[in-house]
N, C-alpha and C positions, 0 to 999 in steps of 0.2 A: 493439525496434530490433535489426535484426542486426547480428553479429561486424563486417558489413565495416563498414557505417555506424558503429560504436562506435570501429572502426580507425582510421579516416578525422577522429573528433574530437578523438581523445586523439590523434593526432598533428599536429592544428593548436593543442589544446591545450598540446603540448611546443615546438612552435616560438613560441607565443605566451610559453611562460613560460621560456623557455632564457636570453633575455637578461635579466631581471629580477632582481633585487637581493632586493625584498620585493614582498610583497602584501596588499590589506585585503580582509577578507571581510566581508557584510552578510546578512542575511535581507533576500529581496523580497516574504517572506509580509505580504499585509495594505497592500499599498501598490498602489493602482490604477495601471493600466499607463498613465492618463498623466501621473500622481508619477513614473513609471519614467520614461518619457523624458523628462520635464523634468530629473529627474535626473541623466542621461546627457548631456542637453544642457550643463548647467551642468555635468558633470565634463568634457566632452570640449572646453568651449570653453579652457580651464584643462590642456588637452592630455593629461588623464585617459581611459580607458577604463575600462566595465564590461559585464560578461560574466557572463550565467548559467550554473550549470554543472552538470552532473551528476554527484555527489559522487565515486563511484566513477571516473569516468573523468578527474578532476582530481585523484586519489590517483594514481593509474596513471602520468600524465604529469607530474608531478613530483619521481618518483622521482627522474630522470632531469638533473636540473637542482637548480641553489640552493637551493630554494624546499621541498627535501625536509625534510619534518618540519610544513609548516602543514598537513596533515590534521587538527588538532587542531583547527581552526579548522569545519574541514566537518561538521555535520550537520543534517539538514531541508535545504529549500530554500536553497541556497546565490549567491550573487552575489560572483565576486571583483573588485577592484578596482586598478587597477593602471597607471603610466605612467612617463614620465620623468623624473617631478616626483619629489622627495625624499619619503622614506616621513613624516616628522613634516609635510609639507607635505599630501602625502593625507590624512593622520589630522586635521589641520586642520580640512580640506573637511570630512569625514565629521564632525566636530562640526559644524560649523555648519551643516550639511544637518541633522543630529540634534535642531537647536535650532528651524528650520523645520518638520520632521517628526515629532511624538513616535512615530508607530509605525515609523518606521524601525530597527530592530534590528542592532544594532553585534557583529557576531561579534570581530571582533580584530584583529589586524596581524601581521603575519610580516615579519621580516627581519633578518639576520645571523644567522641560524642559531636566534633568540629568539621564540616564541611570545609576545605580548599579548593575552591571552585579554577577550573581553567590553568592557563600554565604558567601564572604568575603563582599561582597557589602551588602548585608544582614545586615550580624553582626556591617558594617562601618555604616549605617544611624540608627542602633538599637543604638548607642551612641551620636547622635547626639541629642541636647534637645529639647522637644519640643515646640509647641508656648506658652505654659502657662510657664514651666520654662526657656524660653528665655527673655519671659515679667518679672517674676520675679528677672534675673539678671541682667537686665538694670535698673529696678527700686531699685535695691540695691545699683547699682552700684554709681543711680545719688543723693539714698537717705545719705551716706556713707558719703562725702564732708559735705553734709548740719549735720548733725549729731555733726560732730568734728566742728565745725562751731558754732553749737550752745553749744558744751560742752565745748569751748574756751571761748567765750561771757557767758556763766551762770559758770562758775568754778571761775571765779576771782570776778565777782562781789556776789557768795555765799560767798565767802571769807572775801569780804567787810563788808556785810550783818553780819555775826557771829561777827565780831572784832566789828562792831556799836553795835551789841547787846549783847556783854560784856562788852563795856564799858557805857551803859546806866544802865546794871545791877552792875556795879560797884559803878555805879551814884548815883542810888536809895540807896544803901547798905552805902555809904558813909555819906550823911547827916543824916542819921538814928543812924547813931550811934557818929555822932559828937556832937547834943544837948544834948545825956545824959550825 
């Protein structure tokens, strides 16, 4: 391959990975090219991409971007994988593709600056939650307090409330039947 061709990929390779947070890497060794695109089918319908790459020149364009430091993740035949979706949301997928395919080979996951090596690393951030259910456990968490809060302040004074309006109803019920 020449310099310029090698130019021309690590620099779509950089704009591919400029905006990205994290990324998963796989081995496509050993997996027939039409495992491959089934499996590209079912990550891109799921709004995932993957992309093979050549190690070296996905070192090079990453420098450059977030995503510096998963070289660790790169050696042999490399495939990364990567979208919009939440990175424990990709590491998902890649389990359950892993469960469909045993020769599938799980290199790892990148993101916050955190190498997950191998497919133990995989399956560790496939349980981690993601940002919409971490948002929704903090918001449980701060709504919970206020909740018993207000079910302490409205339980005694509903209390109050019934006993007034028994004996208003006892009220009414009494002079009525005293005149006759």
């Amino acid at each position: 391959m020449s310099k310029k061709v090698k130019s021309l990929i690590e620099k779509e390779l950089t704009t591919k990975f400029s905006p990205l947070e994290g990324i998963a890497v796989i081995s496509p060794q050993g997996i027939g090219g039409t495992k491959t695109n089934m499996l590209r089918r079912r990550l891109l319908a799921k709004g995932v991409k993957m992309t093979v790459v050549k190690n070296t020149l996905a070192r090079r364009a990453a420098t450059t971007t977030k995503l510096k430091g998963f070289e660790k993740l790169l050696s042999g035949p490399s495939a990364v994988i990567y979208g919009k979706a939440s990175m424990p949301t990709i590491a998902r997928m890649l389990v359950e593709e892993k469960k469909n395919d045993e020769k599938l080979e799980l290199r790892g996951v990148f993101f916050d600056g955190e190498a997950y090596e191998g497919e133990k690393g995989v399956q560790k951030v496939s349980k981690f939650p993601t940002r919409e259910e971490a948002i929704a456990t903090i918001v449980a968490s701060v709504l919970g307090p206020g909740r018993k809060l207000v079910g302490a302040v409205k339980g005694p004074s509903g209390k109050i409330a019934g006993i007034l309006k028994s004996i208003e109803e006892k009220a009414e019920k009494a002079p009525a039947a005293a005149p006759a």
